[in-house]
C-alpha positions in Angstrom: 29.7 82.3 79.3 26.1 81.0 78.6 23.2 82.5 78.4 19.5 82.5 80.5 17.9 79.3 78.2 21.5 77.4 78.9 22.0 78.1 83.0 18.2 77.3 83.4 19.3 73.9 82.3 22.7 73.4 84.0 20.5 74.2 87.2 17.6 71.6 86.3 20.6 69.0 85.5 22.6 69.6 89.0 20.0 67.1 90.4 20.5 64.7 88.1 20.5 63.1 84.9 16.9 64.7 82.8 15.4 64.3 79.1 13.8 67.3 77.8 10.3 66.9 78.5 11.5 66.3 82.2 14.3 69.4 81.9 10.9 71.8 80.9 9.0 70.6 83.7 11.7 71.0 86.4 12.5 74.7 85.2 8.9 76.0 84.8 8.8 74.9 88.5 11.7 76.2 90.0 11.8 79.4 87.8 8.1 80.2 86.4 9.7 80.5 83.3 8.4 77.8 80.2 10.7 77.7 77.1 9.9 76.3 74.0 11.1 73.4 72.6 13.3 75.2 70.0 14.8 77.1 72.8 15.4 74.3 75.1 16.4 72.2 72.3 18.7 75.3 71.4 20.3 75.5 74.8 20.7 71.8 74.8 22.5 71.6 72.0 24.9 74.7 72.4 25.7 73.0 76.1 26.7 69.6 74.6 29.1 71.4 71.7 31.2 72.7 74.2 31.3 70.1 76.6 29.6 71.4 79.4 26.4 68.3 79.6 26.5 64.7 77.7 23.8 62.7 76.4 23.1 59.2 78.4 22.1 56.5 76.5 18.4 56.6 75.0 15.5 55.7 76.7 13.0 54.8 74.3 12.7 57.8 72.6 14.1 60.1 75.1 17.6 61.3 75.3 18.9 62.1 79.1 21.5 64.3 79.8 24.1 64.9 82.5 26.4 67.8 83.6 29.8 67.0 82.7 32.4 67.9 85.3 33.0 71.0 83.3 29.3 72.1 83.3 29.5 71.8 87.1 32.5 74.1 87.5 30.6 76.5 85.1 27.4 76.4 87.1 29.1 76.8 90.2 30.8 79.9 88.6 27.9 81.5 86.9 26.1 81.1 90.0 29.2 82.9 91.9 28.7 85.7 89.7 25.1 85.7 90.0 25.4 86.2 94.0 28.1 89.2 93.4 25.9 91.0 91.0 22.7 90.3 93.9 24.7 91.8 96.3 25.8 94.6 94.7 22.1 95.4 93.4 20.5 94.8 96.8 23.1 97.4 98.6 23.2 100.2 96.3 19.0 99.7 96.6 20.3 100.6 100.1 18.7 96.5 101.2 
């Protein structure tokens, strides 16, 4: 399972390799939502333990990362889950 910080970043990463500043950016404008540094950083870090994005090789100063094939298969499953639970929600709203 991951959490909110962690799936906004899977989704910001399923178009492509991102560094941190870039990852920010992209969520605040899909989502409206702006995390800190510490919790980006956070989620970052948690994603790379268990194998689910890899760093790239540094840019400068800036570290990209990618979705391994195992953080696809998550995202696609979170996001599975994610649909059931809207359905679910929007019907017994009677929608």
């Amino acid at each position: 399972m991951v959490n909110d910080a962690q799936l906004l970043v899977l989704v910001s990463l399923a178009t492509g390799a991102k560094h941190g500043h870039a990852i920010l950016l992209d969520i605040a404008g899909f989502s409206g939502r702006r995390l800190g540094p510490g919790t980006l950083y956070g989620a970052i870090e948690g994603l790379e333990r268990r194998g689910l994005i890899a760093a790239r090789e540094r840019q400068d100063r800036r570290v990209p990362y990618e979705l391994t094939d195992a953080g696809l298969g998550m995202l696609e499953e979170r996001l599975a889950a994610i649909g059931t639970i809207s359905g679910i929600g929007a019907e017994r709203l009677g929608r």
